[in-house]
C-alpha atoms as one frame of an Amber mdcrd trajectory, in Angstrom:
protein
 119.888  10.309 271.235 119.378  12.493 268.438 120.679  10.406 265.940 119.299
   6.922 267.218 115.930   9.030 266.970 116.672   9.982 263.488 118.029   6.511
 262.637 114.374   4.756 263.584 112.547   7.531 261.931 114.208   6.693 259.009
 113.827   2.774 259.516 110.053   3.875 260.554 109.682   5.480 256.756 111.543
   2.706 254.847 109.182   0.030 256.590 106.211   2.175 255.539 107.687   2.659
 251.777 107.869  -1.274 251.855 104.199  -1.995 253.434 102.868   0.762 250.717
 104.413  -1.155 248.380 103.369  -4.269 249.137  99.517  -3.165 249.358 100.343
  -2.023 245.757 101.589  -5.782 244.962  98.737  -6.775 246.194  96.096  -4.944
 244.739  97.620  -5.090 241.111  97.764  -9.213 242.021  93.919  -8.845 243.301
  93.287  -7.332 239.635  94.900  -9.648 237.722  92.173 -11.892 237.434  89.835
  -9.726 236.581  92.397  -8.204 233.693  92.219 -11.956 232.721  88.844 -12.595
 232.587  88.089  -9.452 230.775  90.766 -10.115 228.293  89.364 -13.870 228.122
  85.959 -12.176 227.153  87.004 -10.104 224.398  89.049 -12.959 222.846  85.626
 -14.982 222.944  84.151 -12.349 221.176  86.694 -11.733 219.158  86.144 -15.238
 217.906  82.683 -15.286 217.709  82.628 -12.767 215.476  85.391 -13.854 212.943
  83.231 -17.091 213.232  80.006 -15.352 212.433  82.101 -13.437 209.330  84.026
 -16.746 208.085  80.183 -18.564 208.149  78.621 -15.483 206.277  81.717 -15.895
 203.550  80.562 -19.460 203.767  77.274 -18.769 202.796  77.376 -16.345 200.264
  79.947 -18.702 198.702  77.657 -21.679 198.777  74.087 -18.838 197.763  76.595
 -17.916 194.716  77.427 -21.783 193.877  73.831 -22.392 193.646  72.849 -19.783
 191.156  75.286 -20.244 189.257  74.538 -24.159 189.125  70.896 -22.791 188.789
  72.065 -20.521 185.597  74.039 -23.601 184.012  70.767 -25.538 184.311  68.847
 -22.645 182.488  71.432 -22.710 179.851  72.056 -26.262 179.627  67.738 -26.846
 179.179  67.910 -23.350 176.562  70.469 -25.201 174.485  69.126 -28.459 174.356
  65.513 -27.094 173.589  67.287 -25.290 170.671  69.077 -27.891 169.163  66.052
 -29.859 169.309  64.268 -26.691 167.417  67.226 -27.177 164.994  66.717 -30.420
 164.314  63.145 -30.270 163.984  63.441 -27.337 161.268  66.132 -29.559 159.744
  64.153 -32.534 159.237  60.988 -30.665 157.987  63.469 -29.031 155.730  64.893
 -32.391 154.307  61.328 -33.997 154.784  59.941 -31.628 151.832  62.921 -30.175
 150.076  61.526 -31.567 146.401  58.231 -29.047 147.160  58.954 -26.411 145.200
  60.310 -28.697 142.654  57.063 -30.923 142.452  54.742 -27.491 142.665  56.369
 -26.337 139.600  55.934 -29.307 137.738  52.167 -29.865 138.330  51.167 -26.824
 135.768  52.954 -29.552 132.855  50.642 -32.767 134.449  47.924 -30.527 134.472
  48.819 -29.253 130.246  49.470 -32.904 129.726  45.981 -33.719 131.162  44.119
 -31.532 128.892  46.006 -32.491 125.909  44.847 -35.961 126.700  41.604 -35.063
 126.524  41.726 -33.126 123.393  43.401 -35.837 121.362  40.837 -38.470 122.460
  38.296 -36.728 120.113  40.715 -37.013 117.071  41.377 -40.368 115.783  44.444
 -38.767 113.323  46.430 -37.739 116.746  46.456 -41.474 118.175  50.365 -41.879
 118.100  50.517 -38.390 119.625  47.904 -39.649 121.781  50.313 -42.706 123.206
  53.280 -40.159 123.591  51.846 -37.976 125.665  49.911 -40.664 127.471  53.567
 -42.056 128.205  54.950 -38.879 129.141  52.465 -38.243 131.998  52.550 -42.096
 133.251  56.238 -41.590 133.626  55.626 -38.482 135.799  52.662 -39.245 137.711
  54.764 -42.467 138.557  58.486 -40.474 139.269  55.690 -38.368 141.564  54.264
 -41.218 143.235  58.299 -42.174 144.349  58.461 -39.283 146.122  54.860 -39.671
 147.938  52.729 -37.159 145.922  49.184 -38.367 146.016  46.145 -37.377 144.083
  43.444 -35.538 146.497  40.517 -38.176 145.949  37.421 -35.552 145.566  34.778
 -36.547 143.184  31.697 -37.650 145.389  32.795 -36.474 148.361  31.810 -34.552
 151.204  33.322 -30.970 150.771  36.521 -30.658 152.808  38.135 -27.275 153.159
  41.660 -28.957 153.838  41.962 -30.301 150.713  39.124 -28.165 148.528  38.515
 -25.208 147.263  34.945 -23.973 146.364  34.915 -22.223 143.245  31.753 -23.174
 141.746  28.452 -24.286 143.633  25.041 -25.891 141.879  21.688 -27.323 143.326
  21.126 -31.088 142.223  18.028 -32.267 144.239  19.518 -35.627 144.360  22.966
 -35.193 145.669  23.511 -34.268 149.690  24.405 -30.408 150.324  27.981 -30.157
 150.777  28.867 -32.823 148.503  31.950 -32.425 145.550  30.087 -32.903 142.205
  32.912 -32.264 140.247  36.630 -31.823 140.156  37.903 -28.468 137.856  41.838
 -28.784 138.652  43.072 -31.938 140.737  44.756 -31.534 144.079  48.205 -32.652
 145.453  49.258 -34.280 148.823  53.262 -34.091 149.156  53.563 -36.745 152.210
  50.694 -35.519 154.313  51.026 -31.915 153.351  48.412 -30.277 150.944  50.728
 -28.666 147.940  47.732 -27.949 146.228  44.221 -28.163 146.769  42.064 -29.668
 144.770  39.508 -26.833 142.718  35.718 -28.165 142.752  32.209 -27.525 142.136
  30.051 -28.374 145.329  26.121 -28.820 145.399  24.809 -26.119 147.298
């Protein structure tokens, strides 16, 4: 009796061992979903996030493309404005390059002028008279080629642009303001004033 007792005790035990262990089964089985969906979450996130970072890379990849396009533009507009600065000093430069050359010959037209003059009163200089007339046709005319222009001022309304003032008189007859007379004639070189014309203005 003893050991049939001992015998279903034992059987008793090992059926309780396996219905404990069962209930375990079942409860990690009853988790498992849960585990899952947790797990399931986290991936989502997980996700989300390297979305969120791969779009911010995005972005500051596409903010950085722009400014640089932006700075290319700058750059681009700099250099053309330059090169059109360039070529704007160029061509004045080639436009009146012969300046300096013309302004230093005016002093010998002006010399020639006055020897004109002074050999007019003597009849004994008239074949000097015709040489030096010749000599200044030949410049005024080599001037003329290059467009140097005589500032018209005799008669005129005074015009600081291409006059200077450096003698006044009163005539009652003549409007205030007006060039009476020309002392040293004035240059145009194209339309620039190379020299302005010295007068005497009624005042």
């Amino acid at each position: 009796m003893n050991e049939e007792n001992k015998t279903k005790e034992n059987e008793k035990v090992k059926t309780e061992k396996i219905d404990n262990k069962s209930e375990e089964v079942q409860k990690t089985e009853e988790n498992k979903p849960k585990e899952i969906q947790e797990d399931k979450k986290t991936l989502k996130k997980e996700k989300k996030h390297k979305k969120e970072k791969h779009e911010d890379k995005l972005n500051e990849a596409f903010n950085k493309i722009s400014e640089l396009e932006d700075k290319l533009l700058r750059e681009k507009a700099e250099m053309i404005n330059l090169n059109k600065r360039r070529d704007d000093e160029m061509h004045r430069m080639l436009k009146y390059c012969n300046e300096d050359l013309i302004k230093d010959i005016l002093p010998t037209i002006d010399n020639l002028e006055r020897a004109i003059q002074m050999t007019k009163e003597d009849e004994s200089n008239k074949k000097l008279l015709e040489g030096v007339k010749m000599v200044y046709c030949n410049l005024i005319n080599t001037l003329e080629k290059y467009e140097v222009k005589i500032i018209d001022g005799n008669n005129k309304p005074f015009d600081p642009t291409y006059h200077e003032a450096v003698l006044t008189e009163h005539v009652e007859d003549k409007e205030v303001g007006l060039v009476l007379e020309v002392l040293q004639k004035g240059y145009l070189y194209k339309e620039r004033v190379i020299r302005p014309a010295m007068v005497k203005v009624n005042e």
